[in-house]
C-alpha positions in Angstrom: 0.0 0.0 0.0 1.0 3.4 -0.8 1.1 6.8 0.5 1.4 9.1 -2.5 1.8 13.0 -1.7 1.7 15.6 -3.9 4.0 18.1 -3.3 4.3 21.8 -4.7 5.1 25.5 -3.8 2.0 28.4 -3.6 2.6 31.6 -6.3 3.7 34.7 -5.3 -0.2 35.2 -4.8 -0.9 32.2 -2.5 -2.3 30.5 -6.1 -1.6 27.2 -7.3 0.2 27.2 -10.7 -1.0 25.1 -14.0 2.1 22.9 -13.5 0.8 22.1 -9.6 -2.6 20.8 -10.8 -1.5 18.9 -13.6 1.2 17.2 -10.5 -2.5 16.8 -8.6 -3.5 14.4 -11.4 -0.4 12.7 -12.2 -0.8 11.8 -8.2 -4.9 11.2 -8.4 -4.6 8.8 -11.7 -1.9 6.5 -9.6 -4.1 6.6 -6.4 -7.5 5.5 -8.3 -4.8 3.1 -10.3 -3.5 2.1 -6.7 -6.3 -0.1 -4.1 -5.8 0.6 -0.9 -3.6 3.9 -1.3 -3.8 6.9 0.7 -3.4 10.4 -1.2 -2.2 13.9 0.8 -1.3 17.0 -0.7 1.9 19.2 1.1 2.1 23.0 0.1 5.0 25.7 0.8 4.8 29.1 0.5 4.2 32.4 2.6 0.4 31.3 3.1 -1.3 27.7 1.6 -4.5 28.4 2.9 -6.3 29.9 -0.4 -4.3 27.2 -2.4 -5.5 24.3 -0.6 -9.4 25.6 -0.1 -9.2 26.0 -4.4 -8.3 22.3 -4.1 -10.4 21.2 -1.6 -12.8 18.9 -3.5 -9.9 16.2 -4.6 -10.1 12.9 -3.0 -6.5 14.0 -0.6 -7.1 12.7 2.7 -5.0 15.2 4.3 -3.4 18.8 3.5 -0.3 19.7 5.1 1.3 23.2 5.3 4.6 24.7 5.8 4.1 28.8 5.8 6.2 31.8 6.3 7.8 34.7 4.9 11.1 32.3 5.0 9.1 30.0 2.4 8.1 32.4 -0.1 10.4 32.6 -2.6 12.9 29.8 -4.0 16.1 28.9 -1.8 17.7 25.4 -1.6 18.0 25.6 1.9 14.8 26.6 2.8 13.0 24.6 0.4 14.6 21.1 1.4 13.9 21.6 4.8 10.4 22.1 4.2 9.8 19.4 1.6 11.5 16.9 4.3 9.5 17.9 6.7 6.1 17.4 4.7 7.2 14.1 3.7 8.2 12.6 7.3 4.5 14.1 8.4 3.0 12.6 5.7 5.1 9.0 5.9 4.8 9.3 2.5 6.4 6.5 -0.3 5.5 8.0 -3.6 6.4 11.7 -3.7 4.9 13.6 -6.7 5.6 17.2 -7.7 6.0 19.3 -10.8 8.9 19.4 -12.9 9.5 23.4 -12.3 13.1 24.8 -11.6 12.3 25.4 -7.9 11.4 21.8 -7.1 13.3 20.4 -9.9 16.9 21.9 -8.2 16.0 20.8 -4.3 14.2 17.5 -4.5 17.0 15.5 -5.7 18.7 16.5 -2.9 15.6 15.7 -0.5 15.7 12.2 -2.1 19.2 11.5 -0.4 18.7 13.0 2.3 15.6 10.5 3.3 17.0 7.5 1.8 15.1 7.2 -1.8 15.4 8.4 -4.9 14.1 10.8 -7.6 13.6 10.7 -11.2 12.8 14.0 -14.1 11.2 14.8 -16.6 8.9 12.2 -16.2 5.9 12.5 -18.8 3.2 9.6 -17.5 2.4 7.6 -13.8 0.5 4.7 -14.3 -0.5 2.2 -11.4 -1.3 -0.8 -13.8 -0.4 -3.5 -11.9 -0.6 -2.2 -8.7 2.5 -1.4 -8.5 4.0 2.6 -9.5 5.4 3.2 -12.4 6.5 5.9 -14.7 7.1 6.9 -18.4 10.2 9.4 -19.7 12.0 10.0 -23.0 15.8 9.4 -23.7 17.7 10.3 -26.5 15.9 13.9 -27.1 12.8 12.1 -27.6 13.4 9.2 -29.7 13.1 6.6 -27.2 10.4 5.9 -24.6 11.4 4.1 -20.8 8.7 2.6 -18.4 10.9 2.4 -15.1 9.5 0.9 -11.4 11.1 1.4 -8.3 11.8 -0.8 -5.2 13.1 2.3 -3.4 10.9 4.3 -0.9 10.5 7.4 -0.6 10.1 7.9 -4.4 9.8 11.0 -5.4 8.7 12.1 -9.0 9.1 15.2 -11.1 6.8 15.6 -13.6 7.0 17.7 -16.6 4.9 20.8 -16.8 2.5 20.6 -20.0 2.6 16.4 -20.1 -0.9 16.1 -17.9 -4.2 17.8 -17.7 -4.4 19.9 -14.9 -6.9 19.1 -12.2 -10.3 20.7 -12.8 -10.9 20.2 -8.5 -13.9 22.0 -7.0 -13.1 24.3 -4.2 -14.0 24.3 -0.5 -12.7 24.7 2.7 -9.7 22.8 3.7 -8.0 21.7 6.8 -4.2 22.2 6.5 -2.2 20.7 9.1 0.8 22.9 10.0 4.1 21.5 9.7 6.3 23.0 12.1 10.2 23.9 10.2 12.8 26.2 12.3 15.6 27.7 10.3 19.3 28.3 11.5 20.3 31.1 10.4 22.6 29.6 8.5 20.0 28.6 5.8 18.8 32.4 5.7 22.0 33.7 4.1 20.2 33.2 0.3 18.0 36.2 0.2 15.7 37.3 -3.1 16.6 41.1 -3.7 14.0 41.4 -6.2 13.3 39.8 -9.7 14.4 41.2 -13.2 13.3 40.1 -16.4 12.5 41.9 -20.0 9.6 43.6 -20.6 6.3 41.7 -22.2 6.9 42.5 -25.3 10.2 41.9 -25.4 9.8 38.2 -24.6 9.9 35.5 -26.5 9.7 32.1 -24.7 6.7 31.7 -23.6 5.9 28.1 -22.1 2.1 28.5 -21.4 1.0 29.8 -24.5 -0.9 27.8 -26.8 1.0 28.6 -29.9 4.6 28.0 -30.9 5.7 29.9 -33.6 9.0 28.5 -35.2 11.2 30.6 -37.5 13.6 28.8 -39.9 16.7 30.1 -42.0 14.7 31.0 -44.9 13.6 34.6 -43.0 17.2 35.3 -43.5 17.6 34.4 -47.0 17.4 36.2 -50.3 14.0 36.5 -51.9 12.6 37.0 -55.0 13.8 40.1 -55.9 17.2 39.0 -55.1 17.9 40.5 -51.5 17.3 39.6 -47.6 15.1 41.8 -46.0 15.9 40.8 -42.3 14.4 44.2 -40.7 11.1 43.5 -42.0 11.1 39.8 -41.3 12.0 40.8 -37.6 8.9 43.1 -37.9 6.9 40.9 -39.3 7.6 38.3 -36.6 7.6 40.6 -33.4 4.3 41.6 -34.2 2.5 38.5 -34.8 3.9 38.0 -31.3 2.9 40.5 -29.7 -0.9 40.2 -30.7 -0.6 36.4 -30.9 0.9 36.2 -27.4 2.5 32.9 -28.6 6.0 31.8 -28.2 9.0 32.1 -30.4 10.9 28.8 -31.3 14.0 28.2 -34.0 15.1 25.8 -36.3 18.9 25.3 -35.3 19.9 26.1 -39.0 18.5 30.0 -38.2 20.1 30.6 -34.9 23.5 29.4 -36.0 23.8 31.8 -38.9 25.4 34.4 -36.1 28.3 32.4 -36.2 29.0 32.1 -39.8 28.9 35.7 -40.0 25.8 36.1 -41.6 22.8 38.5 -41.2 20.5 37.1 -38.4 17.5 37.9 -36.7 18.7 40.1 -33.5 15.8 38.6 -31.0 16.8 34.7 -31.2 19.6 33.1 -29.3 19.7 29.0 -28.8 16.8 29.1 -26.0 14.7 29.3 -28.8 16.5 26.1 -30.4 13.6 23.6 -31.1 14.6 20.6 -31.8 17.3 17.0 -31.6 19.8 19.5 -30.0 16.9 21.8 -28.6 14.3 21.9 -26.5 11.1 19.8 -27.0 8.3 22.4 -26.2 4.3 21.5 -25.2 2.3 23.5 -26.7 -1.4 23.1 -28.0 -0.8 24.3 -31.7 2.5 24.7 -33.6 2.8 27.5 -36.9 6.8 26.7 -38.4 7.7 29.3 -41.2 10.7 29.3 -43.5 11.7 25.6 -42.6 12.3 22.8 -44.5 11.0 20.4 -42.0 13.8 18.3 -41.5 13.9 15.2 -39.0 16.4 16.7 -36.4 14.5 19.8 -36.0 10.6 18.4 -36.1 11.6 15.6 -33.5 11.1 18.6 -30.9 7.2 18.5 -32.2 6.6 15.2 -31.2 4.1 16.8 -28.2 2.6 19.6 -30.6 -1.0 18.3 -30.7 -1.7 20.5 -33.7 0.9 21.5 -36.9 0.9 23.7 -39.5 3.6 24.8 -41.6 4.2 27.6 -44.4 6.4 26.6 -47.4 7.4 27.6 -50.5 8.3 24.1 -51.0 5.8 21.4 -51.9 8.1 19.0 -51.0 9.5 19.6 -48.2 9.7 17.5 -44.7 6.2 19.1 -43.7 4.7 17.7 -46.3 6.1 14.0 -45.9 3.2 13.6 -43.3 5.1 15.8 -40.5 2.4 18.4 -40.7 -1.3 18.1 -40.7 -1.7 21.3 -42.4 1.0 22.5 -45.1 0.2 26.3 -46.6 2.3 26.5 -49.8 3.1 30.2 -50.0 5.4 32.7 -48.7 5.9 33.2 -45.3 6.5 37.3 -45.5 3.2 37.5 -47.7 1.1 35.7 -45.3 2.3 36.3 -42.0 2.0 40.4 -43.0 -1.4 39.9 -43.9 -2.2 37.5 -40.5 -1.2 40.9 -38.5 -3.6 42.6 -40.3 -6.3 40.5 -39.2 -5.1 40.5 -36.0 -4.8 44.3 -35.6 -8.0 45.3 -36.9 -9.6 42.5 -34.1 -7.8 44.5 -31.6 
């Protein structure tokens, strides 16, 4: 028999985030998968109270609750202490939490520190069987593991955007405190403040439910002989900006800057999609200028939808790689799309 806990940090708002609820039904398939299991959920963060009550209607037995201004915002030292802590109250075997950088750089670390051990970037829990076990990809995505454990506690990380998050009801819920004192030698981290670019200047945008993807062709000449980079970086920071979608690359486009040639001056290798990439989740995927090449569309394996623009009738899209193929140029239809979109505005 199991204990299986679900384990995440509150927002800066006392919320629960996307990535929390879809750990709250990684954890709630494996208990209904699981006879005879018993399901909690453990929160951090300044307060848990409005987090927990949102949640209230799951099936977790018990809520547990580590709170203060020490546990708002992400520090190693703080954080293991607190996850520790919500696992020993909780006696819990299977450990479930989202794959987010916070929980991603301490848990690990909790894992040793209570005897067990932790896997990433896991993508399914299933209970078939009774008995736990999980799915991940190896090899950027080319080859699929089931793995099962005999070590407890277990904890798993799973990756944001690979479940559905939990539609709970809300309610009022009982949190039991967990009680954590910090020496002061695990206050020395402190948050100053946070810094990062302006909305419309950025690019990567993991919740949105469109992934635009730029290949080399934006940079290359057209049909009256020249590159018109300016007004393809125009063209694409707009559709952005109305579109609220995120900004991918074919690796081809973002390693132009090294060969000296004219690039667009918004994309560096975080927007790499691909074999040597990243492998983004979003609902729908738009690529423009690319030839649709294995190495770079093995990063769309989890784009539900595809569409691609093309000069090319025959390129890689249209091998079966897309589900929609628009054969036409990229510059002529994306100016027109932010048309459309700025007269809905």
């Amino acid at each position: 028999m199991e204990t299986i806990l679900v384990l995440a940090t509150t927002e800066t708002d006392g919320s629960l985030a996307k990535s929390a609820r879809e750990a709250l039904h990684a954890a709630k398939s494996l208990a209904d998968a699981l006879p005879g299991s018993t399901f909690a959920v453990g929160l951090i963060g300044e307060t848990v109270q409005a987090a927990a009550d949102s949640i209230a209607a799951s099936p977790a037995a018990k809520y547990f609750g580590v709170t203060g201004a020490d546990f708002s915002q992400s520090r190693y030292a703080s954080d293991a202490a607190a996850a520790e802590a919500i696992c020993k109250a909780a006696r819990a075997t299977v450990v479930i939490a989202p794959g987010t950088s916070r929980m991603a750089r301490v848990l690990p670390g909790v894992a040793q520190r209570l005897g067990g051990r932790a896997d990433t970037h896991v993508t399914d829990v299933d209970g078939t069987g009774g008995t736990p076990s999980i799915s991940r990809w190896y090899y950027r995505q080319r080859m699929e593991a089931q793995l099962q454990r005999t070590q407890r506690p277990w904890i798993i990380l799973v990756d944001p955007g690979s479940q559905t998050p939990c539609e709970c009801g809300s309610g009022s819920a009982s949190v039991e405190a967990v009680a954590v004192t910090l020496p002061e030698s695990s206050r020395r981290t402190t948050v100053l403040g946070i810094r990062e670019p302006a909305a419309d200047a950025q690019t990567i945008r993991p919740d949105a439910n469109l992934l635009f993807v730029t290949g080399a062709g934006w940079t290359k000449k057209q049909a009256d002989g020249q590159a018109h980079v300016p007004e393809a970086e125009k063209l694409i920071l707009g559709f952005l900006k109305v579109a609220r979608a995120s900004l991918g690359s074919s690796k081809s486009l973002v390693d132009l800057g090294g060969e000296g040639q004219d690039v667009l001056s918004f994309l560096t290798h975080l927007n790499q999609i691909g074999q040597t990439g990243s492998t983004p989740r979003h609902q729908k995927g738009l690529s423009t200028c690319c030839h649709g090449e294995e190495p770079h569309t093995v990063g769309w394996r989890f784009i539900n939808e595809r569409r691609a623009i093309s000069l090319d009738p025959n390129c890689g899209w249209a091998r079966g790689k897309a589900d929609v193929l628009y054969v036409a140029d990229a510059f002529a239809v994306m100016a027109r799309v932010n048309e459309m979109l700025a007269a809905k505005l």
